[in-house]
BAPA-849807 format. One record per residue (C-alpha): residue in three letters; x, y, z. Coordinates in steps of 0.1 Angstrom, whole numbers, plus 5000, padded with zeros to 4 digits. Example, Ala and Ser with C-alpha at 12.3 -4.5 7.8 and 13.67 -1.06 7.14 Angstrom:
ALA512349555078 SER513749895071 
END
This chain:
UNK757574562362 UNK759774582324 UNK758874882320 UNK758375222336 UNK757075562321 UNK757875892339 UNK758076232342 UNK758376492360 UNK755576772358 UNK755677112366 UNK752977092389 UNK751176842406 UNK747876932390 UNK749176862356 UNK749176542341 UNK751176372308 UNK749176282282 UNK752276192265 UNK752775942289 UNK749775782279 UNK749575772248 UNK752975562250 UNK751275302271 UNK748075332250 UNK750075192222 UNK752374942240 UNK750174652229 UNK751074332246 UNK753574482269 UNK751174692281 UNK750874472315 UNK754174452321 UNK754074892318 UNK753475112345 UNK752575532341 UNK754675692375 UNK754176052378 UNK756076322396 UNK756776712395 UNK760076882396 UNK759477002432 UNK760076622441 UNK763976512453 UNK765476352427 UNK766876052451 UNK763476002460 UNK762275982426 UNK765375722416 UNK764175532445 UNK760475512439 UNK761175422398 UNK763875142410 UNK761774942435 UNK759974782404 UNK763174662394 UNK762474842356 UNK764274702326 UNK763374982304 UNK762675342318 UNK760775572295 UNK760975942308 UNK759476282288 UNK761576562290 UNK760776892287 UNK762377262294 UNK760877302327 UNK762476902337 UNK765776892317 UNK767776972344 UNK766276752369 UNK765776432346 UNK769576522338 UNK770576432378 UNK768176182378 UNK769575982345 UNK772676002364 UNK771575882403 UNK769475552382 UNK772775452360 UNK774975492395 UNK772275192409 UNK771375052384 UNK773475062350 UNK771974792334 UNK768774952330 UNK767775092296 UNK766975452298 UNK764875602270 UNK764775992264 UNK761576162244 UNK759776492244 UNK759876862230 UNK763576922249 UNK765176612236 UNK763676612194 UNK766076852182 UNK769876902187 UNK771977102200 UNK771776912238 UNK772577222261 UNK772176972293 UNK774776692298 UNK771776342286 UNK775076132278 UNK774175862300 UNK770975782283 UNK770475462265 UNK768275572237 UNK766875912225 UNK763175922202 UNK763076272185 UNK759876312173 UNK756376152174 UNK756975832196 UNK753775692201 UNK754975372178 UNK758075442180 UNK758675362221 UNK756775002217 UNK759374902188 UNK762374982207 UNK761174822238 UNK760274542215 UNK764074552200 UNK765074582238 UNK763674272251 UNK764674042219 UNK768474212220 UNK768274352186 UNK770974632179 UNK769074992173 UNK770475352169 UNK771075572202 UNK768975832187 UNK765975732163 UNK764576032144 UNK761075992140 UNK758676122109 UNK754976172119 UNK752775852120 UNK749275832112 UNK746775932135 UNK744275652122 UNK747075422137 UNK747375552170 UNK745775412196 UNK743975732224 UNK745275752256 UNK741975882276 UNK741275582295 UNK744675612309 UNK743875892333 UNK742675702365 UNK739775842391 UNK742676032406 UNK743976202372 UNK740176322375 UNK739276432408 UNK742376622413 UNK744076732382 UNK743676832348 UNK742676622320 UNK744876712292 UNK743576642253 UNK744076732215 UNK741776702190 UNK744576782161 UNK748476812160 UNK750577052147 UNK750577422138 UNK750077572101 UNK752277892116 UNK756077952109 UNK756578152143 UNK760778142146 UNK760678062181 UNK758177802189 UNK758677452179 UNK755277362163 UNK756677582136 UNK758277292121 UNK755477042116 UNK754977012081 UNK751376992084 UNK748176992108 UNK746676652116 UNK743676582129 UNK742276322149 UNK738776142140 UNK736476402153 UNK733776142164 UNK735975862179 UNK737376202199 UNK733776312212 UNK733375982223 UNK736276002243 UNK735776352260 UNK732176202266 UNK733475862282 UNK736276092306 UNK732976312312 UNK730876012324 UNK733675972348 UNK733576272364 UNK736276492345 UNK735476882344 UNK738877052339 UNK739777002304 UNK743077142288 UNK743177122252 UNK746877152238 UNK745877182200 UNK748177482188 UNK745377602168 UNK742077522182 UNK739977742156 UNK741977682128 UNK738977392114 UNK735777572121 UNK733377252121 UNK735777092143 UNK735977392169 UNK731877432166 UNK731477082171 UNK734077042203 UNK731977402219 UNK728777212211 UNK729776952232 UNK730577172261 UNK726877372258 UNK725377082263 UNK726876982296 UNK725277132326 UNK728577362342 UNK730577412361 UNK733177242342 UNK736277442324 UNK737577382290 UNK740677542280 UNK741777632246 UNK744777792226 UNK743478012196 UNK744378242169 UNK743478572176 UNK742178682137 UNK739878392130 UNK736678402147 UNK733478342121 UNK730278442134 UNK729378102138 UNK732278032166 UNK731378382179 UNK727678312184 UNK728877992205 UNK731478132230 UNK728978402233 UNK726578072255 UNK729378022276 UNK728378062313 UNK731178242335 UNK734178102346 UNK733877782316 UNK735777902292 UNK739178002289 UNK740978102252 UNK744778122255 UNK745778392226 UNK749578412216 UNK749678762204 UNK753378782212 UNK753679162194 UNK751979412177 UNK753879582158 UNK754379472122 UNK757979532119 UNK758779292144 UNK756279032138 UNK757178992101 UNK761278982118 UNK759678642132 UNK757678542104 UNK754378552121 UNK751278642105 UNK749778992119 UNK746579112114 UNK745979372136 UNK742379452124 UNK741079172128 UNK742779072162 UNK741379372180 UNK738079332166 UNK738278962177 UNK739779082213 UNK736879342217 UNK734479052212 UNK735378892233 UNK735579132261 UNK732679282257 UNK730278982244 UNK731278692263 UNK732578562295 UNK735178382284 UNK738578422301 UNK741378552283 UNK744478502284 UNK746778692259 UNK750778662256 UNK753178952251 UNK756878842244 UNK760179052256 UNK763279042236 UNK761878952203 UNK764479042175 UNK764279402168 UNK761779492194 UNK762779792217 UNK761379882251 UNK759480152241 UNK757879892209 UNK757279662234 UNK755579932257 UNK753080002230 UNK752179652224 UNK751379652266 UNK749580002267 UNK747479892233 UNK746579512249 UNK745479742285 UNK743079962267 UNK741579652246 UNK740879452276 UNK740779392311 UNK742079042308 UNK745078862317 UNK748278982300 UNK751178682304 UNK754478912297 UNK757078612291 UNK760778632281 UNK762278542247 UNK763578142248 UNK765978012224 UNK765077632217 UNK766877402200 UNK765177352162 UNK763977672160 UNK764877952138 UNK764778232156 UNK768878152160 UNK768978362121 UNK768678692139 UNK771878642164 UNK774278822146 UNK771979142129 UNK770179162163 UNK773079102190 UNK771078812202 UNK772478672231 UNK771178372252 UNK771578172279 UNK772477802272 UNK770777692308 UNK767177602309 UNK764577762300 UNK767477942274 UNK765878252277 UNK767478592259 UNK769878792280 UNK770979022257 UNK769879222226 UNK771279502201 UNK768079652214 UNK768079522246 UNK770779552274 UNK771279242299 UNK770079492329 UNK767079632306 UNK766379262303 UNK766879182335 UNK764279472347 UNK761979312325 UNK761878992340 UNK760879152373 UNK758279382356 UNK756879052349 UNK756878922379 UNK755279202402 UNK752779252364 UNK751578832376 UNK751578922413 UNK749379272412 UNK747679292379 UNK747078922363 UNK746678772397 UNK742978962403 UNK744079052435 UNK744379412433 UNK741979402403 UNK741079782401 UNK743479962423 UNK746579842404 UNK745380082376 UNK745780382398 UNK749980322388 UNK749180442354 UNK745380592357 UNK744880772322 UNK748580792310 UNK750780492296 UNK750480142315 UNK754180062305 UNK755880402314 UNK753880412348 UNK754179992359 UNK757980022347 UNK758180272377 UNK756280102399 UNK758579772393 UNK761479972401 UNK760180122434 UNK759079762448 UNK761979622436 UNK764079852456 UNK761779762490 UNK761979452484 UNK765179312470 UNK763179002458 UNK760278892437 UNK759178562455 UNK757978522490 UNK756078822490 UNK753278802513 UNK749878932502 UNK749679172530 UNK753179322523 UNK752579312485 UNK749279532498 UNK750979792519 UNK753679862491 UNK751179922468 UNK749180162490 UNK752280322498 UNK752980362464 UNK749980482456 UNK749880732488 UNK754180842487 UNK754980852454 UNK751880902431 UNK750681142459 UNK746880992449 UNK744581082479 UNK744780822505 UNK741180772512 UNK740480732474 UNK742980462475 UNK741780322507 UNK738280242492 UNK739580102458 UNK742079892476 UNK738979782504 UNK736879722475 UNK739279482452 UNK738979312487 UNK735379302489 UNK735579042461 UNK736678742478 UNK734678652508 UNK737078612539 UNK739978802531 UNK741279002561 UNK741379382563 UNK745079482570 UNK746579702596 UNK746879962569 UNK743679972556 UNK741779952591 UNK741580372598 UNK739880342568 UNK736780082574 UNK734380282590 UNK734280602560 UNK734280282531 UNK731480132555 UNK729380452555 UNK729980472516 UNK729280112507 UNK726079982513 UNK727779622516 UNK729879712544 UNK732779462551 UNK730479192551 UNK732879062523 UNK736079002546 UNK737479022584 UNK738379312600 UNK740579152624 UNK743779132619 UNK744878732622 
END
C-alpha cells in the first residue's frame, strides 16, 4: 500500500471525516490508499507497527489538540524504522504556527484546507518533484471537492458516529476559536448533501454529528436538513452546533416535532456578561438567547447542551458565577464548564499583557493564570468541572444534586461542595458511582444538615430512573419508608448489594 491515512481519535466511537475526504479526492491513487484509524488510548509502538506492515510510502496523519502529543512520539518511532517514508502533517493543530510540540521530523506540513492539496503532493511525491516543507493552503471550492460519505464502511455505521457538514466556516470573530479566521461561510450543494445523508441512511446510519460551526446561520438550509430528519421514522440522533439568538419561528415550529432523545443542539454561550464577551469580540444578545434557551426547554425535547468558559479575559469568579447561576435557573440541561485554551492563530493572545494571561504551552494549552484569576483559583476550577460532569451533567444524581445549592446561588453552593469532595477524595477520576453517591448523601446529611430521609428519597428516586441500578448500603435503611411513599416501589433497581 503507497499510501496510508491516519489518526488517532479521541474515542473509539468517533470517526475522521477528514480522513475521507482526503481519500475521496485522491483520484487515481485512490487504490493504492488505505483510511487506518486509531484513538489515543492505543500504544504508540503498536500503532507504528500496524501503519508499517503496509510498507507505506507516504503516511498522511490529522492532528489535532487532543493527538499532538502522541502523533509527536509516533512521527518519531516511524522515522527510527522507517526514515525513508514521507510523513505528511494536516489538521486544526498543525495550520497555524507557533509549533508548541517538537513535529521536526515530519516530511511535509498542509496548513489549511487539504482536500486537493494532499493528492498534489502525493502526486509531486511519487514523480520526485521538489515541494515546500510546509504548503499554506487558501480555501478551495466546494463545487470541486469530491464528498467523502461513502467512505464510512458498515463498521463506521453500526458502531460509531457518522460525522458530516453541510457548510464550512464560521461568520463569528470569537478570539479564541479557530473558525474565527475563515474569511467567509461556504456551503456545500444542499441537494447533492441530502442525497448523501439519504444514501448513509439507506445503509443503516442513525447517529449523525454535524460539525457545521453555525448550523442555523442559513435558515432554508437548516429547515431543509430538520425536514429530512421528520421524515425518518426514529430513533436516530442528529446532532447540531447552533447560535443561541437565531431561532425564526419557522426552525422553532420544526425542533418543536422532534421526538425525545433525536435531537441534540450544542450552544456555545461561553459568557454572559457583556463586558467580557465584547473583551472577546463575540456577539451577545442576551435577550434573545434566553428567550431562545426558554424555548427550548420548555417547548421541545431537544437536548441541550450549553458551554460556559473559565478564564476568559477579564472574567472574575464571581462574573463567571453569575453566568452559571443565570444558565441553572434557564434550564435543566447540560452545562459543559470548559477551561480557557490558547491556540495557535488565534487572537485571544492580544489580552496577555492587560489581563496577566498566562498559559500552558503543553497540550490542550489551557490558561493557568489570570490578573483575575490565580493559578490555584484556576486550578479549583478545573475540579469544579470535573465533579459539575460527574454529579450534575452526568443525569446521575439528576434532582438531588440541587439540594447543594436548593434556592440560593448554584456557583457559591457547588464551589463548596467541590472543595469538600475534593478534600475526601484527593482525586477526580476513578471515582466509583457508589462512592461518588455516599459523598453526596453525606454531604447533603453532615454538612448541609438537610434531613436525611428527605435526602434518602430524592437520592432513591434519581435511581428509580434507570432500570437495574443497585440500591447502596447507604441508602438501604431507607427502602422500606421510600417504598410505602412511592407507589412504584423499587421495582426500578436492585436492592441487593452486588
Amino acid at each position: 500500500m503507497k499510501i496510508i491515512l491516519t489518526t488517532l481519535n479521541s474515542r473509539f466511537t468517533h470517526t475522521s471525516i477528514a480522513l475521507r475526504y482526503l481519500y475521496a479526492n485522491l483520484k487515481e491513487l485512490q487504490n493504492d490508499a488505505k483510511i487506518i484509524e486509531f484513538s489515543i488510548n492505543d500504544a504508540i509502538q503498536t500503532i507504528a507497527e500496524k501503519l508499517l506492515i503496509h510498507s507505506p510510502q507516504i503516511i498522511g496523519i490529522g492532528v489535532y489538540i487532543w493527538n499532538v502529543s502522541q502523533v509527536s512520539e509516533l512521527i518519531h518511532i516511524i522515522k527510527k524504522i522507517s526514515p525513508n517514508t514521507k510523513i505528511v502533517l494536516g489538521g486544526p493543530e498543525v495550520s497555524h504556527e507557533p509549533f508548541r510540540v517538537n513535529l521536526d521530523n515530519a516530511d511535509f506540513i498542509i496548513q489549511g484546507e487539504g482536500d486537493e492539496a494532499f493528492y498534489r503532493l502525493c502526486r509531486d511525491i511519487f514523480d520526485a518533484k521538489p515541494s515546500n516543507r510546509i504548503i499554506k493552503m487558501g480555501m478551495p471550492s466546494l463545487k470541486n471537492i469530491e464528498l467523502p460519505y461513502k467512505f464510512y464502511t458498515d463498521e463506521d455505521i453500526k458502531n460509531r458516529y457518522i460525522y458530516v457538514e453541510a457548510s464550512r466556516g464560521c461568520p463569528f470573530e470569537c478570539e479564541f476559536c479557530l473558525s474565527s479566521m475563515d474569511e467567509k461561510v461556504r456551503a456545500f450543494d444542499i441537494e447533492l448533501f441530502v442525497k448523501e445523508l439519504e444514501s448513509l441512511w439507506s445503509r443503516g446510519a442513525r447517529n449523525f454529528k454535524f460539525i457545521d460551526r453555525t448550523f442555523n446561520l442559513n435558515i432554508k438550509t437548516a429547515n431543509i436538513l430538520l425536514d429530512f430528519f421528520l421524515t425518518k421514522e426514529p430513533p436516530y440522533f442528529a446532532h447540531f452546533e447552533v447560535v443561541p439568538d437565531h431561532f425564526p419561528e419557522s426552525l422553532k415550529a420544526k425542533i418543536a416535532l422532534f421526538t425525545d432523545g433525536a435531537l441534540q443542539l450544542e450552544i456555545g454561550i461561553q459568557t454572559l456578561n457583556p463586558t467580557i464577551a465584547n473583551n472577546i469580540s463575540r456577539p451577545l444578545k442576551l435577550d434573545k438567547i434566553k428567550e431562545n434557551i426558554a424555548f427550548l426547554e420548555n417547548e421541545t425535547n431537544a437536548h441541550i447542551h450549553l458551554d460556559l468558559i473559565v478564564g476568559l479575559p477579564g472574567e472574575t469568579l464571581k462574573s463567571f458565577g453569575a453566568n452559571l447561576d443565570e444558565l441553572v435557573s434557564l434550564s435543566n440541561c447540560e452545562i459543559q464548564i470548559g477551561i480557557l485554551k490558547k491556540l495557535s492563530g488565534t487572537y485571544i493572545n492580544r489580552h496577555d499583557i492587560e489581563h496577566g494571561m498566562i498559559y500552558s504551552d503543553i497540550p490542550p494549552y489551557d490558561v493557568l493564570q489570570t490578573s483575575q484569576l490565580s493559578f490555584f483559583e484556576i486550578q479549583t476550577m478545573k475540579r469544579f468541572s470535573r465533579f459539575w460532569d460527574l454529579t450534575y451533567n452526568s443525569g446521575n444524581f439528576k434532582e438531588s444534586v440541587k439540594l447543594i445549592w436548593q434556592d440560593e446561588s448554584v456557583f457559591e453552593n457547588f464551589y463548596d461542595f467541590s472543595l469538600w469532595i475534593y478534600s475526601q477524595t484527593d482525586s477526580t477520576w476513578q471515582i466509583s458511582l457508589q462512592r461518588l453517591g455516599e459523598l453526596l448523601f453525606r454531604y447533603l446529611c453532615e454538612v448541609k444538615k438537610t434531613d436525611v430521609k428527605f435526602v434518602a428519597k430524592n437520592m432513591l428516586e434519581d435511581m428509580m430512573r434507570l432500570k437495574g441500578r443497585v440500591v447502596p448500603n447507604y441508602l438501604m435503611p431507607y427502602t422500606d419508608n421510600f417504598t410505602a411513599n412511592n407507589k412504584q416501589g423499587t421495582s426500578g433497581f436492585n436492592k441487593r448489594q452486588q
